[in-house]
Each structure stands twice: as C-alpha cells, then as structure tokens.
N, C-alpha and C positions, 0 to 999 in steps of 0.2 A: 285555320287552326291558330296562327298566331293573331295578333291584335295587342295595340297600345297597353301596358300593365300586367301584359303575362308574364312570368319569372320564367327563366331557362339555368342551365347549367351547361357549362362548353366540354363533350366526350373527352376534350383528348388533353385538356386543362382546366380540371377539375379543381385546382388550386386560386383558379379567379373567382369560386363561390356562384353565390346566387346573380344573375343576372334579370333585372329590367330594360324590357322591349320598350324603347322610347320611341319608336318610329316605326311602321311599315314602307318600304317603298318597293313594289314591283316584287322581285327576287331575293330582296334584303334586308336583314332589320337592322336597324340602330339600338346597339342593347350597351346600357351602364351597367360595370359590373362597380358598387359600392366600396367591395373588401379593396383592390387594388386599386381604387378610385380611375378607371382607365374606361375609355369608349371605344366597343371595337360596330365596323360592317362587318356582318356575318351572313352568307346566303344562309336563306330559307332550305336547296332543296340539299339533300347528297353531304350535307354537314355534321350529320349526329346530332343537329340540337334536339335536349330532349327538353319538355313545356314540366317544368316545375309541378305538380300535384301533391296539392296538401295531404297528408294520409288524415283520418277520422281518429279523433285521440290530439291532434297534433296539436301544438301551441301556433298562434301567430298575433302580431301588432295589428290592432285599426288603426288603419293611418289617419283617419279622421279625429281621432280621440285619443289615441295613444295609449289605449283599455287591452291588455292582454287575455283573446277570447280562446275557445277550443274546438276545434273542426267537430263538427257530427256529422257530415257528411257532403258528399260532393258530387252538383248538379252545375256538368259543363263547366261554364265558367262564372259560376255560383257556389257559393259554400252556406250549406243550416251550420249554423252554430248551435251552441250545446243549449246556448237560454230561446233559442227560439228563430232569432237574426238570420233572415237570407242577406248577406254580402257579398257584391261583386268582388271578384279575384284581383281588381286592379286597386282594392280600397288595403287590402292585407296584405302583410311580411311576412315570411316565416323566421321563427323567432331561431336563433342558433341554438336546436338540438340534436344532439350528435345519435346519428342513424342508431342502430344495431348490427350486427353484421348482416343478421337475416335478411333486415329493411332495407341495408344498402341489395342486396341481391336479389331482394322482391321489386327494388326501383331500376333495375339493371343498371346501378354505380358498383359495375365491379374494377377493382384493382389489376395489375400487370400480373404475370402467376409468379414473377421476379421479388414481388415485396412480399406477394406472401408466402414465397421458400422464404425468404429472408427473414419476415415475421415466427416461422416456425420454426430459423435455426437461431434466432433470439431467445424465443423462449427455450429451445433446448439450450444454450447457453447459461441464463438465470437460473435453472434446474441444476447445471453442473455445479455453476458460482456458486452453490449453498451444499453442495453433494457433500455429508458426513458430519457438517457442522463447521467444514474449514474455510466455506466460503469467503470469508473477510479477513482469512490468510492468504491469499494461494496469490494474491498479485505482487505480491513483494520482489522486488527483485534478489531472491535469492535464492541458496540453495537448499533444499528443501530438507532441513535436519529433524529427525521426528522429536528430539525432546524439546525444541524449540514450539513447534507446532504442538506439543502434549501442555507444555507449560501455558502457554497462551491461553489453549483451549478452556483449561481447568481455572484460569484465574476469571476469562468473559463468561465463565457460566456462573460467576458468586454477584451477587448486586446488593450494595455498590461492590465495583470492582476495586480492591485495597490489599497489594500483595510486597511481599518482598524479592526479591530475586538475589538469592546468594549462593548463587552457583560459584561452583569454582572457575579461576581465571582463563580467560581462552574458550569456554564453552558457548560466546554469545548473548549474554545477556542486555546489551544493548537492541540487537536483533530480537530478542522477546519482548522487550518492552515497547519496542517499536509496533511489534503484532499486535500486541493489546492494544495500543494508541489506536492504531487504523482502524480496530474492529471498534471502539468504541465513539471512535469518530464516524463513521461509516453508517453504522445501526441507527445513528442519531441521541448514542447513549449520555455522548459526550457534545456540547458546541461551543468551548473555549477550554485550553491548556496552557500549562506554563510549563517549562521543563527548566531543572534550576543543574547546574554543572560547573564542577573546574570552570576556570577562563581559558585554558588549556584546551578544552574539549567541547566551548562552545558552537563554534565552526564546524567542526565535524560533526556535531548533533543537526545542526542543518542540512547539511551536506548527505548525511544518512539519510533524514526524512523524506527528500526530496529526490534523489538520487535513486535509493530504492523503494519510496514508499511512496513515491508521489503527493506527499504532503505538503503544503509551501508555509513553514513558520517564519518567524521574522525576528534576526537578534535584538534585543533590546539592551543594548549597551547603553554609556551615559551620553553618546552622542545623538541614538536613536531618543532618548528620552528626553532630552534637551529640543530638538526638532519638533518632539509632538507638544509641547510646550509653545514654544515659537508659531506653530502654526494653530493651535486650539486656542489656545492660553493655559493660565495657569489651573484654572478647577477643572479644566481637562483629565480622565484618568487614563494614561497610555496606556495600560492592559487592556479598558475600554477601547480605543482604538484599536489594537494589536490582541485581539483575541485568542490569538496563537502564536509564542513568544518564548524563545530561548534563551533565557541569563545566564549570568555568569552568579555562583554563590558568591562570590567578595561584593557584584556590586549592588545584590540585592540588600545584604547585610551592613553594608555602607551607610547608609541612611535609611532612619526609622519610617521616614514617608514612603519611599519605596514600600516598606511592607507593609502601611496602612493600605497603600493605595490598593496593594495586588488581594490584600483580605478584602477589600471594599469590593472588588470586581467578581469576588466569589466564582473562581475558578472550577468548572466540573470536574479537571483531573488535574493533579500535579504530581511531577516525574523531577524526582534527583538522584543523579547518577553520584557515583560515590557516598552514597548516604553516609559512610561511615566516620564524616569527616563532621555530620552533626554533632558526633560525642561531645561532649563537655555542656556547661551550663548554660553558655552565652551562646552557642548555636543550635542549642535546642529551643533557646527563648528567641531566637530570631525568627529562624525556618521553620522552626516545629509547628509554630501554630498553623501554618500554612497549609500542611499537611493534615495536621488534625482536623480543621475547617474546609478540608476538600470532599468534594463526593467518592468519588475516585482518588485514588494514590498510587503510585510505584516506587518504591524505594529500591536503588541498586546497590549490592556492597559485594566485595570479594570475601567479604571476612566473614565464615559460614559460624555456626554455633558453637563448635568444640571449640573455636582459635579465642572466641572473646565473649564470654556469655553475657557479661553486664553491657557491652558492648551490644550485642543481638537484641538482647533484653531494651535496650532504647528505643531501639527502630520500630521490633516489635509492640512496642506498647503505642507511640504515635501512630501506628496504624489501628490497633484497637484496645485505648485505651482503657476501658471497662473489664475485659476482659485479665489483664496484666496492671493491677492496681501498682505494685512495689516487686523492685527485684527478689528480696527477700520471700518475697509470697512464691517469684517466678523459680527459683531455685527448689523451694521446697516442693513444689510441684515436678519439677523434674527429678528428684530423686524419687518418687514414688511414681512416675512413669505417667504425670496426670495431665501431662502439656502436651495439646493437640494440635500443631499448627499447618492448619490446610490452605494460610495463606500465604505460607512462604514453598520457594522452591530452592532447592538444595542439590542439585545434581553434579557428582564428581563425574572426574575422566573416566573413572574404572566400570561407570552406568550409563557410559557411550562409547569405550572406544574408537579406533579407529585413526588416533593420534602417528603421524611420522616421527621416527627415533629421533632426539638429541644428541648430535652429536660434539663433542666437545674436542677442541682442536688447539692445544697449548703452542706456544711457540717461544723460545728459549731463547734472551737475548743478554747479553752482557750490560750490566749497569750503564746511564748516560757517565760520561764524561763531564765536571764541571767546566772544562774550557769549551766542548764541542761546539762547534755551529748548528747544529743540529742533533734530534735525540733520535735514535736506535729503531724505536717502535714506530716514530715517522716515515723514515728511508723505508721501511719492511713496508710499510703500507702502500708508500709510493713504486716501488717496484712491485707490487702487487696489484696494481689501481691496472697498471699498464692492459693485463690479462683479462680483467675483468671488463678490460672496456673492452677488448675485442670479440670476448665472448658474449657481453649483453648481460653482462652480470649486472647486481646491487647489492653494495656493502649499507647495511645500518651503523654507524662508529659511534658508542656511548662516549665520553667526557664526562668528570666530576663536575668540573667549574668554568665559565663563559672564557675566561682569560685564556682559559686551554684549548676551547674551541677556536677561537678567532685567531691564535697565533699555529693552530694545527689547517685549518681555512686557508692560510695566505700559504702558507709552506707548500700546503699537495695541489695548488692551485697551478703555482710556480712551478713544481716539479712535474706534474702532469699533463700542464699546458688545456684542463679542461675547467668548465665550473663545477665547485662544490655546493653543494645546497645547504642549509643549515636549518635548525629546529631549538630556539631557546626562549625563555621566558620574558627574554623585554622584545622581543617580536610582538605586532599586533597578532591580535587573533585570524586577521583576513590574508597577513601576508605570512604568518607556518601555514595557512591551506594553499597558498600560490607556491609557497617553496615546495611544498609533499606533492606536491600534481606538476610542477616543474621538473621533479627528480623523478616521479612516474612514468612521465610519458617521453622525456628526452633519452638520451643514449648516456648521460651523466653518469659514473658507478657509484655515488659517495654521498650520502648522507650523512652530517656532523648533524647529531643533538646532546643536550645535555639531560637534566632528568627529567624535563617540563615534558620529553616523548617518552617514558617510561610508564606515562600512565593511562590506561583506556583508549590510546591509540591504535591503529590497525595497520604493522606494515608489513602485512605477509606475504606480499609482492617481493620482498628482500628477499635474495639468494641467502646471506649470512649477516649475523651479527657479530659486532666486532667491539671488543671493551677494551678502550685506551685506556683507561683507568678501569681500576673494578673498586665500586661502591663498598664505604666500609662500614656496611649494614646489608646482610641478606636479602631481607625482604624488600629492598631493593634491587637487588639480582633479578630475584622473580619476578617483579613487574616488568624490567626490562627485557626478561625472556620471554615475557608473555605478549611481547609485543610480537612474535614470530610463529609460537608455538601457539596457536589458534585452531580449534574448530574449521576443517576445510582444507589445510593447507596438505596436501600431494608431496613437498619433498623433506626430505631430511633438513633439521634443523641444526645449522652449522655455527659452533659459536666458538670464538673466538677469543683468547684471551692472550696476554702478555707475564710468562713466567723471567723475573726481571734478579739476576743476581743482587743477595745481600738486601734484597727488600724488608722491611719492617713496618707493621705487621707482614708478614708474608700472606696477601689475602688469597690467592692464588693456591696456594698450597690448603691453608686449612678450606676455601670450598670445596677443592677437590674430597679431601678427608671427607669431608660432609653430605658428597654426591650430590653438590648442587647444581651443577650444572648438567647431568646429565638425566637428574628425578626432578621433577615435578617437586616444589614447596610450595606450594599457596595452603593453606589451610591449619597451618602449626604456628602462626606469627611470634604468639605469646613465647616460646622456648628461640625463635630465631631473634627477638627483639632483644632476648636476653644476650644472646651473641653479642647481637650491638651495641651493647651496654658497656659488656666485657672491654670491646673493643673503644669502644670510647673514650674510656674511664684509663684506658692501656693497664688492665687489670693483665697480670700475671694467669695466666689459665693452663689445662691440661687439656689436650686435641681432643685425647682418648673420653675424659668423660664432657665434655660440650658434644662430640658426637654421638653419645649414649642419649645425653638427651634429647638430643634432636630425630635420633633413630625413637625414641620410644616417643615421642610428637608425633612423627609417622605413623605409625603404628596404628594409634589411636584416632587419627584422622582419618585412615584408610578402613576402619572399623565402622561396620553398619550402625548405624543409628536406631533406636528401637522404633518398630513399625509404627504403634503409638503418636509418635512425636510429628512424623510425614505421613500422614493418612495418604492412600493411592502415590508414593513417590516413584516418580520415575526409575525401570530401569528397561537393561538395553531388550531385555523378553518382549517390552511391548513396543519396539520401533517398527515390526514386520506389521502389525493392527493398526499402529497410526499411519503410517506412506500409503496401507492399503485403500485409506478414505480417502486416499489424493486421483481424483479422476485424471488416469493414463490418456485420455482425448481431450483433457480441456485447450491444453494449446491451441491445436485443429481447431477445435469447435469456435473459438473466439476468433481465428484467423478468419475462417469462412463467414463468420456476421460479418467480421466489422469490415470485411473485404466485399461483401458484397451489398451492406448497408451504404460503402461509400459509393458505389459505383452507384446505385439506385440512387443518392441524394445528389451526384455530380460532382463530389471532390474528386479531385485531381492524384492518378493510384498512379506510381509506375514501382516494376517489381524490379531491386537494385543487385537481388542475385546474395549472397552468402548462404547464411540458414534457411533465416525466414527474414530477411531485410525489406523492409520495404519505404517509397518515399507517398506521403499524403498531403496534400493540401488544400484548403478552403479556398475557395475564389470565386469569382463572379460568373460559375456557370453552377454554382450549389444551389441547389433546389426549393430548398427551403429558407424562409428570412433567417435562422441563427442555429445552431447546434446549442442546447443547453451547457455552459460552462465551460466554450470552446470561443477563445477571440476570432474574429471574423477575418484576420487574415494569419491565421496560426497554420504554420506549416509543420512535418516529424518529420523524420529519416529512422526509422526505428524495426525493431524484431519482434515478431510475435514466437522467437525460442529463447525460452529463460539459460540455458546455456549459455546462449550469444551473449544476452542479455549481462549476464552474471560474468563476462569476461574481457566485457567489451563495453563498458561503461558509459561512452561516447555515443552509444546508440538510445535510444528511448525503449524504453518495453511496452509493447501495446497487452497491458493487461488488467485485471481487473482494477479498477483506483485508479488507471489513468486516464486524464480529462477526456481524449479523445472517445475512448472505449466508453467510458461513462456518459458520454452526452450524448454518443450514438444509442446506447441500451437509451437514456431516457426521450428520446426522440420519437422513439419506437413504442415506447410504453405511452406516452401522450396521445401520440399521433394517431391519424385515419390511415395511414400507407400498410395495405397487404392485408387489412380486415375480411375483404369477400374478394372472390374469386369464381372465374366459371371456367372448368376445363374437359377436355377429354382425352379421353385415355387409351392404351393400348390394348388393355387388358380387356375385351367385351364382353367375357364373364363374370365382369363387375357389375355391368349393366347402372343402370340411373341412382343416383342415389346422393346424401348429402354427408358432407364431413364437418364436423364442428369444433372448437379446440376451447376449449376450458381451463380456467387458472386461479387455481388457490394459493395465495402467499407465493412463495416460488417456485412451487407446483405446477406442471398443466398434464391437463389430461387430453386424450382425442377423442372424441366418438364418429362414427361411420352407422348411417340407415339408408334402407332403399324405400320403397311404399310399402314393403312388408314387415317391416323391422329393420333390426339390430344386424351389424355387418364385420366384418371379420378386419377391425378399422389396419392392425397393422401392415395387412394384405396390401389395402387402398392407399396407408401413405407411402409404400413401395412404389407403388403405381403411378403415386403422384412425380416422382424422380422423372419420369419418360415424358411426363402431361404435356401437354400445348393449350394455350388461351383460346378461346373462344369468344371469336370478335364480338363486339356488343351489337355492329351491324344483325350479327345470325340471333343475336339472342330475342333483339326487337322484333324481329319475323315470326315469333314465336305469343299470339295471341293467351296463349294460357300461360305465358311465365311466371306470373305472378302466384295464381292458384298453386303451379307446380311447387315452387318455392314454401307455402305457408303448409301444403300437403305435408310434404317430407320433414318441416320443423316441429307439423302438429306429432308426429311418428318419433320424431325424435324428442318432444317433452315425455313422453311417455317411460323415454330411458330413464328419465330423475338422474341427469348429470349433475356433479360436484362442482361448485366454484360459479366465476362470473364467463361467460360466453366473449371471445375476445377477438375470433376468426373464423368464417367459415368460407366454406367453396363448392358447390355444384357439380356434378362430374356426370359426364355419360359417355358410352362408347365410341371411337374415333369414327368419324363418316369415310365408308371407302372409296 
C-alpha cells in the first residue's frame, strides 16, 4: 500500500496536514509533514494512517512543472487528468481545497462529536446575537433599559447614521451613543471615530467605551499628539495613526491644524457630547464642519427643543443641513406643525419612569463667626463623616470655588483622620479618573468637587449629595443633581443642603419656593437662566412671580410635543415589545460556546464560583496557532452574568464585542473544527440517516434524511444530546462508506436547502 510519494494524513492529528512518505523501512514510514515542517516514524500497521486519494474534480500541483492540473480519475497509484495526462501520484500535491463537510465524511475525516456540539451551539449563538435586530446591542455591559435600546435601534436603521440625542438629564444618553458606536463599528459601518467632549469628560468617555463596550479608543491630548509627531514626523496625520480617538473640544479648537488635519482623515462618524456648547459663531466654524463632513454624526445635548429653539435649531441643521436652511424658515415651520424630526431623540422622565424620590434634607446652622477657627457647616460635615464611614456610606460635597475646596480637604482630613478625594478643574484628566475610582473602591466617605463634576459625570454610587455652597444659578443645581438622580439608581436621592442664618441672596430658601430640589429642572433653562440673571445683576425681585414663571416653564416642558415633530417617539407603552426582543437565553447560550469552544481549543477554564465567574487563559497547550484578535498570552477573570457584570466592574463580561468571545465566534466561523461528524444514537427508531446544518447570514437551518427522505430533523438533534462518536477505526471497516455517505446527500439535494452547507453528521443506531 504505502511506497516513496504517497500523501497521508495522521487520524488523531489532523492539524499536521498533508503528509509525504519519504521512506519505507520494514513496519515504518518516514513521512514529512510540510505545514509544521516536522518529520515524524510512524508505523505502518494499527496507526489510522489513511493514504491521501485525490477525489475526481480535484485541483492538484505537478511538481514537475508547477502547472495546476484537475484529477479525472484514479487508477491506483496513477491519476488521468482532465487534458488527457496519466501521472504518477508521487509527481502531484494536493492543492489547499477546503473539503465540504459531505467530502470530509465520504473521506472518513470526521471531527470529535465535541466541536461539532460546539459548532451547533455557535451557530445557535450567532442566531441569538442578531435575535430582533438587537444583536449589536446586547453585549454592552449594561443594564438593559428599553428606551436606550429603542433609540439606538431607530437611529442604526437611517444611513448615514446622523442623529441628535436630547433627552432629558439622567436618562443615558451617553449609553445611547455608545450603542450606536458599537453597532456601527461592529456591522463594518463605521472604521475610524472621533469623539470630541468637555476635558472634563474625556477620561471617562474612555473609560465608558472600554469598560462597558469593549471598545479600546485612544485620548488624543497634546501630549498624545506631540508623540505621534516625534515618532512619524511632522506630515504624519495623528487621527491617521489613531483611528479611534477621544479629544477634548478646547484642544481641538486650539489650533487650526488640529482641524485641518482631523477633516483630512475624513472620519466615518463623529460624536460630541455636550453639543450644546457649539452655539455661538466661532464654535460652529471650528467643530461644525466636522460634523457636517462626517458620514455619521451624534450630537449629545441636554437642552431638548422647548428650553432653546435657535439653540436646537444649530445642532439640528449640522446634522442636516439641506433640510433647515435658516432658523427663520425653522420656526415658521414649526408653528404650522411642518417640522418632522426623526433624527433626533427626545425622551423625558415622565416616558420611562421608574426614577427614586428626591429627597431634600435642609440642615439649619447659625451664621460663621468672623473670628472662628472654623466654619459651622465644616464641623457638621465632620461629625457626620464619622457615621458614614462606619456604615460604608459616600457623601458627593459640591463647592463654588477651588480655595474652598482645598481649605475644606485639609480641615475634614485632619478632623477625620481619613483621605478626602477631590474633583476640580486644574487636575489632569488622568488623575479625576484615579481620584473617582480611588473614592470608589476604598472605604473613603467624601468626595470634594467643585463644578468641573457637575457635568456629564456619573456618580450614582453616592449615598448622598451634599452642597457646601449652593450655586447662584439654578441650572447649575440641576446638573449637579443630575449627577445622582440617574437612570438605574435603586435608592432615594439624598440631598443636602446648608440653611445658613441672615444669608443674602438666601439661595436656599428661594430654591426651595421653586421645588428645585425636589422636581426635576432640566428642560425650562431659558425662565431658570433668567433667575440667574436676577441674581447676578442682585436685581431686586418677587419669590411669588419668579415662581410663576418657573411653574409655567414646567408646565410647558411637561407637555407633549405634537406627534408631528417626533415621528414613532418613545414612550413607556412600548418598553414591554422592546426587552421582549431581548433573548431570555442569551447569557446561557454564549456561556456554553465559549466554555466549551475553550476546552475544545485547550485554553486554560477554571470555574471561580459567584454568578457565572470564571478564569481563562491562552497558553501553550492552545490548539491552535492564534485566536483571531486575542494576544497569545492574554489571560480574563470575567462573568458571563451582565448583573455581575454591571456591579462589579473589576470583572470582564464575556459577551458579545469582547475580544475573547469574538475571536472564539471567529475561529469557528473560519475553521474546519466540528464540520462532519459520525455518531450513533439511542433512539433506534431513528434508524440511518444524515443531518445537515445550513447557514444564511446569521440564520441556520437543520435538515435531517434517511434513504427515503425527509426526517423529523428536531426529533434527531434531541437525539444527538445522548450521541456517542463513532471511532473512524469502525467506520473504515465499512467497504461502502463512501457510497453510503453520497446516497443520503444525493436524498438530501432533493430537499432544496436554503443557504451555504457548513456541518454535517451521519447517524445510525447504537450497536447492542
């Protein structure tokens, strides 16, 4: 049988490829296997080797000439070629064409029945990951709010994707934007970003992406762009380099090259948070174009339509220009109800519900003392620190200005004997994310910030907020409260304030008049700004009507919008129809691939016990040369329960979008592992027959035939759960396997399956 030039394949290591027999000797051959460039002795008898056979159709090399010819048929160890050519089998290669599954199981190259469970809870996986259209939501590390998931949804279905997000405060709107990112980064809609923000807020736009979205961006500050300079040179374009890149607005706006360069790199989507801060001339002529020159855009702003229309009127026209030539056009279409904006999103509290009370908690202290050594509202804090550190509380403490912070820092520092953390505007951006995840995770009670954390910050991990000063402008109130009062948050919102004898302005009194700290303001700016004005100006005023009109700003904000204006807007009627499309199995189903994907490739499982914890790692018993998009020696400690996930931060979520889960799906989508299969079963009323799995887009389908047809396929992949493999030993004893095998596919073209053929498996009754 064997002889010098025959090709083999090794049964049980299948991953060394084609093998040439360089040698007979006695009981052994000498075979080069090429792909691993490695020479092994293999006995001849009781081995599994099987002798390579060209099929008829096939491609193979003359090694003589190096002419790619086509088998027509095979005589011994001779092959007619298609023009005519009898060639000895030691003069031809077989050229790398990847089997079929059919072919692999007419050659008896079947797989373990392990990859291909594995293979079919892959593809039922992929199936889930698209289940309703949310598929390129559902890995986010969050928790699964449906108008965040409605908004998303309706902004990925418009191309280009160009929307607004002016939801009111606290509802998330970062978290939407970030959905859209993924799903447009993801589909391939998008393959570079810029995200432009506060300096305030650039770190934590990292921190977000990466944290729950598994996205890895890269800040591009002027230290960052100095560097890629230094190491390119100067006609270098660092957005070039850095494809995915989070600024700051001051320093994009800093210099004009900066925004030559970021329009030279023509960005697929660009995201600015605070849009609102574009207003005026010079920041529309800096950022604006940027925006208008993207394919994609997201603009975030708090400030919805009623609070500032020439205001809305900006944002909206840089996203669609054409459409909003001049405001004056934009107005008169809105009083005749002709403005249709289905790319913005607008959703109040009162169209999700669900928010914890405000509670408001004055505390009544006698004027400082000019000679004191200390003021009033300090001591109160410091005998209050005491309690909260033994409970595991966290105070949030607002300050108007840094000099008040830093002499309130040394004071409760001293008095408490703990550290305080702080949050202000001449801190780097790197070191407010070390101080906020410092005051997170230690037993610390006290965060000092001034107003640099009033904005688009998230710290609803705080027990309570606490205003050493109260701002003397409203709408600063509200963003400071909106740091707490969030989307998600479980307890009562505690806030705290200082009723302070003989104070002037008394701001303390007139918010209360105003019910600002216990209602919601976001949305009426324009009548609260006025307040500010009053107050600024130290305009002489009346309580009674500055709360008339602040009540009738309410009012008017709390009033529907006409349907017109929000084509399909969100309310809470349809959150039961969208969670509905959230497949209740997907966790499962992704835990069992990628837990059993690992074991099948030989990374390193062990199960760490909480939810669903578990540790992974790559190492040098992995099966294969690389995982697609996974370093080779990357280790997780991670949860496949977004609960966990979502409260426990420090763990990795193994879910869709992250690298691991991702390189495993693509491994499998590439790869030969768990294509064919031969097993038998329990069931002997199933009798002989073949199972085949089919796959359209992220679709698959099964079919199930015996020699007379069409089979009752769900029955059979029941029955596959019990299956056992069937050694290839028994299958090579088996002089008709071949025929057997092209019988039952020819029965099975007959069905007219959908899609591309991507696994199949043989099945017949258990021997007793």
């Amino acid at each position: 049988m064997w002889r010098v030039g025959s090709k083999l394949t090794h049964p049980f290591n299948p991953e060394l490829g084609v093998g040439l027999v360089k040698a007979v000797e006695g009981r052994y051959l000498h075979v080069y296997f090429p792909a691993p460039d490695q020479e092994l002795t293999l006995a001849q008898e009781n081995s599994g080797l099987t002798r390579l056979i060209l099929e008829p159709g096939s491609k193979a090399l003359l090694l003589t000439t190096e002419e790619t010819v086509e088998i027509a048929e095979v005589q011994g160890h001779q092959y007619l070629l298609s023009d005519g050519r009898e060639i000895d089998d030691a003069k031809l290669w077989p050229l790398d064409t990847e089997d079929s599954p059919i072919d692999k199981l007419a050659k008896q190259k079947t797989d373990s029945l392990r990859s291909f469970r594995n293979r079919l809870d892959g593809l039922k996986l992929q199936e889930l990951r698209e289940s309703g259209g949310l598929g390129s939501f559902l890995g986010g590390r969050i928790d699964l709010f449906p108008h965040q998931l409605y908004t998303a949804m309706r902004a990925v279905e418009q191309n280009p994707v160009r929307w607004l997000l002016a939801d009111e405060v606290g509802l998330g709107k970062t978290v939407e934007a970030c959905l859209i990112l993924s799903a447009l980064l993801r589909t391939g809609r998008a393959h570079r970003a810029l995200i432009l923000a506060p300096s305030t807020l650039t770190v934590q736009w990292l921190g977000e992406l990466y944290r729950k979205f598994h996205q890895v961006f890269v800040l591009l500050d002027r230290e960052r762009l100095d560097a890629v300079e230094a190491t390119y040179g100067p006609d270098v374009n660092p957005f070039e380099v850095h494809p995915f890149g989070v600024m700051s607005l001051d320093v994009l706006a800093s210099d004009a090259r900066f925004m030559h360069l970021a329009l030279e790199a023509q960005h697929d989507l660009v995201v600015v948070d605070e849009a609102h801060r574009l207003q005026g001339q010079t920041a529309m002529e800096t950022i604006g174009p940027l925006v208008l020159h993207a394919k994609h855009a997201l603009l975030l702003t708090a400030t919805p339509l009623h609070a500032d229309r020439e205001g809305f009127f900006q944002l909206v026209s840089l996203l669609y220009p054409e459409q909003f030539p001049s405001f004056d056009d934009f107005q008169a279409r809105l009083k005749k109800n002709e403005v249709s904006l289905p790319c913005t999103s607008s959703i109040q509290r009162a169209d999700v519900g669900g928010f914890p009370p405000r509670r408001a908690i004055p505390i009544d202290l006698p004027a400082a003392k000019k000679d004191a050594t200390k003021d009033p509202r300090a001591a109160w804090i410091a005998e209050q620190a005491k309690d909260w550190l033994s409970n595991h509380e966290k105070a949030l403490i607002f300050v108007n200005e840094l000099r008040t912070l830093e002499k309130l820092k040394t004071f409760l520092e001293s008095a408490t004997q703990t550290r305080v953390s702080v949050f202000h505007e001449q801190l780097a951006a790197a070191a407010r994310d070390i101080e906020i995840a410092r005051f997170r995770e230690s037993n610390a009670p006290i965060l000092i910030c001034t107003e640099a954390g009033g904005e688009g910050r998230n710290f609803q991990f705080c027990d309570r907020m606490l205003h050493y000063d109260l701002p003397a402008d409203p709408v600063m109130l509200e963003q400071r409260i909106g740091r707490l009062d969030r989307i998600g948050r479980k307890k009562d919102v505690e806030i705290v304030y200082f009723r302070t004898e003989g104070a002037k302005p008394d701001l303390a009194k007139l918010y209360e008049q105003l019910e600002l700290f216990e209602r919601p303001a976001a949305g009426f700016d324009p009548a609260l700004r006025s307040v500010r004005e009053t107050l600024a100006e130290k305009k002489s005023f009346k309580i009674v009507d500055v709360c008339a009109e602040v009540e009738n700003a309410r009012k008017i904000t709390q009033s529907s919008l006409p349907k017109v204006l929000y084509p399909d807007a969100y309310d809470s009627s349809m959150a039961e129809e969208v969670l509905a499309r959230v497949p209740e199995n997907l966790e499962a189903a992704t835990k069992k691939f990628a837990l059993g994907a690992a074991e099948n490739l030989g990374l390193k499982v062990i199960d760490k016990g909480g939810e669903e914890l578990y540790y992974l790692e790559l190492g040098s018993s992995l099966k294969v040369e690389a995982l697609p998009g996974v370093p080779s020696d990357a280790r997780y400690l991670g949860t496949f329960d977004r609960a966990e996930a979502v409260d426990k931060e420090e763990f990795e979520f193994f879910a869709s979008g992250h690298p691991l889960i991702e390189g495993l799906m693509l491994e499998l989508e590439d790869g030969n592992r768990g294509r064919a299969a031969a097993v038998s079963l329990e069931d002997a009323r199933l009798g002989e027959g073949l199972l085949c799995i089919y796959k359209r887009n992220a679709l698959f389908e099964a079919r199930a035939v015996n020699p007379r047809g069409p089979m009752d396929v769900e029955r059979v992949l029941e029955a596959f759960e019990s299956s056992k493999r069937i050694p290839r030993e028994k299958l090579q004893e088996d002089e008709l396997w071949s025929d057997r095998i092209r019988l039952l596919a020819k029965v099975l073209d007959d069905t007219d399956p959908a899609g591309e053929l991507v696994a199949a498996a043989y099945f017949r009754p258990r021997e007793a």
